[in-house]
C-alpha positions in Angstrom: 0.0 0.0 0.0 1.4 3.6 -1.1 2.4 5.3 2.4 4.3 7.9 3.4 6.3 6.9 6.5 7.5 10.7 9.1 10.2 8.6 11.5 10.5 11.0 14.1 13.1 10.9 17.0 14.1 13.0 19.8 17.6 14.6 20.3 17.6 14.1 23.5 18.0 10.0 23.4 21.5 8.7 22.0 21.6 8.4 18.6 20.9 4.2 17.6 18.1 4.1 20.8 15.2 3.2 18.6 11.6 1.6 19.4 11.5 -1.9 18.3 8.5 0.1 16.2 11.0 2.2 14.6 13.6 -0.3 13.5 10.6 -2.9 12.4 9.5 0.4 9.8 12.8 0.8 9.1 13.3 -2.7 7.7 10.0 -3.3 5.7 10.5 -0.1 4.2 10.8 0.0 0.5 12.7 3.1 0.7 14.5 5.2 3.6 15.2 8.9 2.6 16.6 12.0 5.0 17.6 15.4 4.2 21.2 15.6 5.9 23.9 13.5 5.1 24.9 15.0 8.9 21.6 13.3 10.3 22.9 11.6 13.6 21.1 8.1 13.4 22.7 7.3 9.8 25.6 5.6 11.2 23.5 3.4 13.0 20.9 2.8 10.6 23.9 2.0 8.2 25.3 -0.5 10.8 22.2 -2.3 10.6 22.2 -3.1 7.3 19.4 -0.1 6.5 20.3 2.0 3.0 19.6 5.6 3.8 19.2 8.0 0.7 20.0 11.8 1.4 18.0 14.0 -0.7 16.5 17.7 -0.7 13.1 17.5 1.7 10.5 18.3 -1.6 7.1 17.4 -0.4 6.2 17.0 -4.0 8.5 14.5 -4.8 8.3 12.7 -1.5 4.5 12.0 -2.3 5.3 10.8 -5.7 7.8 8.4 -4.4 5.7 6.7 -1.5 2.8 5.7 -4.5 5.2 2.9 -5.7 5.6 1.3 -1.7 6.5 2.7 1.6 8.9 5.2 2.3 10.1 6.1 5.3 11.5 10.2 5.8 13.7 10.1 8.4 13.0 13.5 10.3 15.7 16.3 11.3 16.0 16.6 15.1 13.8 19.3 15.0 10.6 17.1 13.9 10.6 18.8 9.7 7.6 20.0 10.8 7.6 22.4 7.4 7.9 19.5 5.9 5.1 17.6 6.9 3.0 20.9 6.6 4.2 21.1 2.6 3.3 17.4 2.7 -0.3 18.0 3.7 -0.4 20.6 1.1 0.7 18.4 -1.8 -1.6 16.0 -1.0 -4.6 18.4 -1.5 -6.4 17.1 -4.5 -4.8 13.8 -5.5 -7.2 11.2 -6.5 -5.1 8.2 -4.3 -2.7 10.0 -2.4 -0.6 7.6 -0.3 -1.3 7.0 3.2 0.7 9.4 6.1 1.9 7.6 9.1 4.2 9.0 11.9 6.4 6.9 13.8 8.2 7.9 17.0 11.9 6.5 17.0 12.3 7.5 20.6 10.6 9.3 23.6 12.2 11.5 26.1 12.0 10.5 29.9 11.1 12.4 32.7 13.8 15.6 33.2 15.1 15.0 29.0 14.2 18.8 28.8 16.9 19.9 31.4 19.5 18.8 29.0 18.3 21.5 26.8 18.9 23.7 29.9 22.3 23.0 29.9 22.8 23.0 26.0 21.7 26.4 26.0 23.5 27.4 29.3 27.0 26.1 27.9 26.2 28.2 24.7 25.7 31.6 26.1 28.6 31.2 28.5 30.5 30.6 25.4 28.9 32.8 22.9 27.2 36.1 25.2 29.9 38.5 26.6 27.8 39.3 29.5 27.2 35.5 30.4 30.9 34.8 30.0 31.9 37.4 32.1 29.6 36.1 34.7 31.5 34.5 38.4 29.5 32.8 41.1 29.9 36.0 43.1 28.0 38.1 40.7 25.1 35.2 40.1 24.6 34.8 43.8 22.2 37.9 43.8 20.5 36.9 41.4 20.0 33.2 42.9 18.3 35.1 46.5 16.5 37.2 44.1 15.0 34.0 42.1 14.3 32.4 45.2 12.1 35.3 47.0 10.0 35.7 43.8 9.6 31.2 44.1 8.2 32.1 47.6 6.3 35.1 46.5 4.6 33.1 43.9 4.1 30.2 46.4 2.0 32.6 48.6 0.0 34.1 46.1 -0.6 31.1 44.8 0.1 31.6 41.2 1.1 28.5 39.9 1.5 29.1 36.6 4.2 31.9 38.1 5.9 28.9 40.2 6.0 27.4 36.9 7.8 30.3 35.6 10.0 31.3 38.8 11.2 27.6 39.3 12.2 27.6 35.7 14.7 30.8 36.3 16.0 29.4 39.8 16.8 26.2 38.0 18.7 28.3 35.6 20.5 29.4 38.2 21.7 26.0 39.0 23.1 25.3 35.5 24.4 28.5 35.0 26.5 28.1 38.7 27.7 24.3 37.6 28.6 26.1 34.2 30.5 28.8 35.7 32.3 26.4 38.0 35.2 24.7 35.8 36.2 22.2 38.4 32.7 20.1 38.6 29.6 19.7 36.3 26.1 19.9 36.3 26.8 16.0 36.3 28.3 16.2 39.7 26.0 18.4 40.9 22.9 16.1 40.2 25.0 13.2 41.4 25.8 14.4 45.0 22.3 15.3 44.8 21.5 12.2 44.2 23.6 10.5 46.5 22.6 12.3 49.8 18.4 11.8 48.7 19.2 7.7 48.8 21.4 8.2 51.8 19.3 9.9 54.1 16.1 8.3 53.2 17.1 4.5 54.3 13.2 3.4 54.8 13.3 4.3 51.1 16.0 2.8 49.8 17.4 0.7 52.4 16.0 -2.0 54.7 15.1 0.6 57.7 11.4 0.4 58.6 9.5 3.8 59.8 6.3 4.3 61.7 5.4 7.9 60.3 7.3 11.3 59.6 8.3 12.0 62.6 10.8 8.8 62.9 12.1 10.0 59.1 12.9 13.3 60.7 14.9 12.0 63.7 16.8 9.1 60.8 17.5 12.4 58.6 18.8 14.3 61.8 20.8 11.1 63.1 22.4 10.4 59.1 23.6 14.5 58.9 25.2 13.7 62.5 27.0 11.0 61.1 28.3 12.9 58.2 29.3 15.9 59.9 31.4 14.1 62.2 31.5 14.3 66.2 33.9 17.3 66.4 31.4 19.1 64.1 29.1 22.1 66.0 25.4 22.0 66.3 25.7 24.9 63.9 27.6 23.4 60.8 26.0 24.2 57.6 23.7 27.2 58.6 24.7 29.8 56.7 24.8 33.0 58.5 24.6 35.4 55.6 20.9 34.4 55.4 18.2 37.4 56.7 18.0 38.0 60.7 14.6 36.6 61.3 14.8 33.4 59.7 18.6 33.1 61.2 17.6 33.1 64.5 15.2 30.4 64.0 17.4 27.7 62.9 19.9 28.8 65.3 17.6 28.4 68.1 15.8 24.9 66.8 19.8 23.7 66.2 20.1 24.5 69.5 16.8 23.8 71.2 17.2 19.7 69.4 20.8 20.2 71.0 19.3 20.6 74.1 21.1 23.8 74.9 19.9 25.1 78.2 17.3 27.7 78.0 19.6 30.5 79.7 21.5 30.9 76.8 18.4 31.9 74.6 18.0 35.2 76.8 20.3 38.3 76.0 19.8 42.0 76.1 19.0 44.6 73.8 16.4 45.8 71.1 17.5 42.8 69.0 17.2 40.5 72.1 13.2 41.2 72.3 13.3 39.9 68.3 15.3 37.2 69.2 12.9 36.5 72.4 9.9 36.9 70.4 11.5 34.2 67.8 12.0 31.9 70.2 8.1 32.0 71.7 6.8 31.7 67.9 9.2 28.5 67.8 8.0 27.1 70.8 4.4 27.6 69.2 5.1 26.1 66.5 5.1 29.2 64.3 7.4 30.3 61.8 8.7 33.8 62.3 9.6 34.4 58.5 6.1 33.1 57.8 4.3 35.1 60.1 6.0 38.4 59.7 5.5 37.9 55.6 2.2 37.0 56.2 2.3 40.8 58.0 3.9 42.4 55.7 1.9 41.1 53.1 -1.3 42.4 54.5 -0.1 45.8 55.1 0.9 45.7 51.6 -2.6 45.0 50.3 -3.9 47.7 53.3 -1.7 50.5 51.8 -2.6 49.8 48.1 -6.7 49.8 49.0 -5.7 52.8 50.4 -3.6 54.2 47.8 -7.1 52.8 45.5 -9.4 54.4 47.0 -7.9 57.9 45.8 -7.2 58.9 49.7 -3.3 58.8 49.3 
């Protein structure tokens, strides 16, 4: 039967990993044409024993060719999308036009689209002066900046923003592991990778849990272990963060330390804060949460007002 075979595959699966689909099209082809003698799955195709024939994409004369049998047109990376439209258009009119099938060659898993991420981060940092001239120190404002607006989004509850906002702090990952030289994105995803299956042992391992509260004090235990017993309560808070939300986690550090109570009193303006942190802790409140929460109403107040023609 005449038929017009699209084979399309993604760039984003090695070159040779086909369906079983794909290579069975492949070999009961009557013919297998592609437009680039560059096309990456020739070599393979070749290997197998398939002849490929590199010609100009014409829609015209592809139709022709798939009336005597089927051909199969092995698709550019990009899909040949304008060639399947110029296709559709040549087959306006026929009397027995051949039949159009599309096969997929290959599918992309779960996270394929983040290796377009980095393709595109490792071409601006070599192609776009101001991305090359880029250093982690001049990123990192950018990074706190990325994060606020995730958070701002999360409380508004935008989520086609979160979409959006997670999208640009990921970029902020690959751009980072980019800038780096000494490790990759690679490494990055890979330590990653190996801390989540190390600290979640009733996942991965053979440890049994009752509920949440056991997976917190198994996480706690496992970072004890890796930060050694000469390590302080404190290692791995990073002080540069704001005051509010600083105090906290020095405080619950403490508090699951079981640091005696005198030593969360001081003196002082910024003692009544810090005071006033610790009774929101011991409530079960989160400072930062609660004084956004604030901030964020008085926001709205000020902008009714500022509505309402009074300002």
């Amino acid at each position: 039967m005449p038929t017009l075979i699209f084979l399309a595959s993604s760039p984003r699966v090695a070159p040779g990993q086909l369906t079983w689909p794909a290579w069975h099209t492949l070999r009961t082809a009557d013919r297998v044409l592609t437009g680039s003698a560059e096309h990456p799955q020739l070599p393979y195709l070749r290997a197998a024993g398939i002849e490929v024939e590199v010609t100009d994409p014409d829609a015209a004369a592809l139709v022709r060719a798939a009336s005597d049998g089927a051909l199969v047109w092995l698709a550019a990376e990009d899909g040949d999308e304008d060639v399947m439209r110029a296709v559709g258009t040549a087959l306006i009119g026929m009397a027995d036009p051949p039949e159009i099938e599309v096969v997929h060659g290959a599918y992309d898993l779960p996270g394929a689209r983040f290796l377009d991420l980095v393709t595109v981060m490792a071409t601006l940092r070599r192609e776009c002066p101001w991305d090359r001239g880029q250093t982690h120190a001049s990123l990192a404002p950018y990074l706190l900046e990325e994060a606020y607006e995730v958070v701002d989004t999360i409380e508004s509850g935008d989520l086609e923003a979160l979409r959006e906002e997670l999208g640009d702090v990921l970029m902020q990952v690959a751009f980072h592991a980019e800038v780096a030289g000494d490790f990759t994105v690679d490494d990055v995803a890979e330590g990653i990778v190996d801390k989540l299956v190390r600290r979640h042992p009733h996942v991965f391992g053979d440890v049994t849990v009752a509920d949440a509260d056991e997976v917190n004090a198994n996480w706690d235990k496992i970072k004890a272990a890796e930060r050694g017993e000469d390590a302080s309560i404190f290692h791995g808070v990073p002080m540069g963060q704001p005051a509010l939300s600083l105090a906290d986690k020095l405080q619950r550090r403490a508090a699951k330390a079981g640091a005696p109570q005198e030593l969360f009193s001081d003196e002082g303006t910024g003692a009544e804060l810090f005071a006033l942190v610790n009774r929101l802790r011991a409530e079960g409140r989160d400072p930062e949460t609660e004084l956004r929460a604030a901030a964020r109403r008085f926001h709205d107040r000020v902008r009714d007002w500022e509505d309402s023609g009074d300002a």
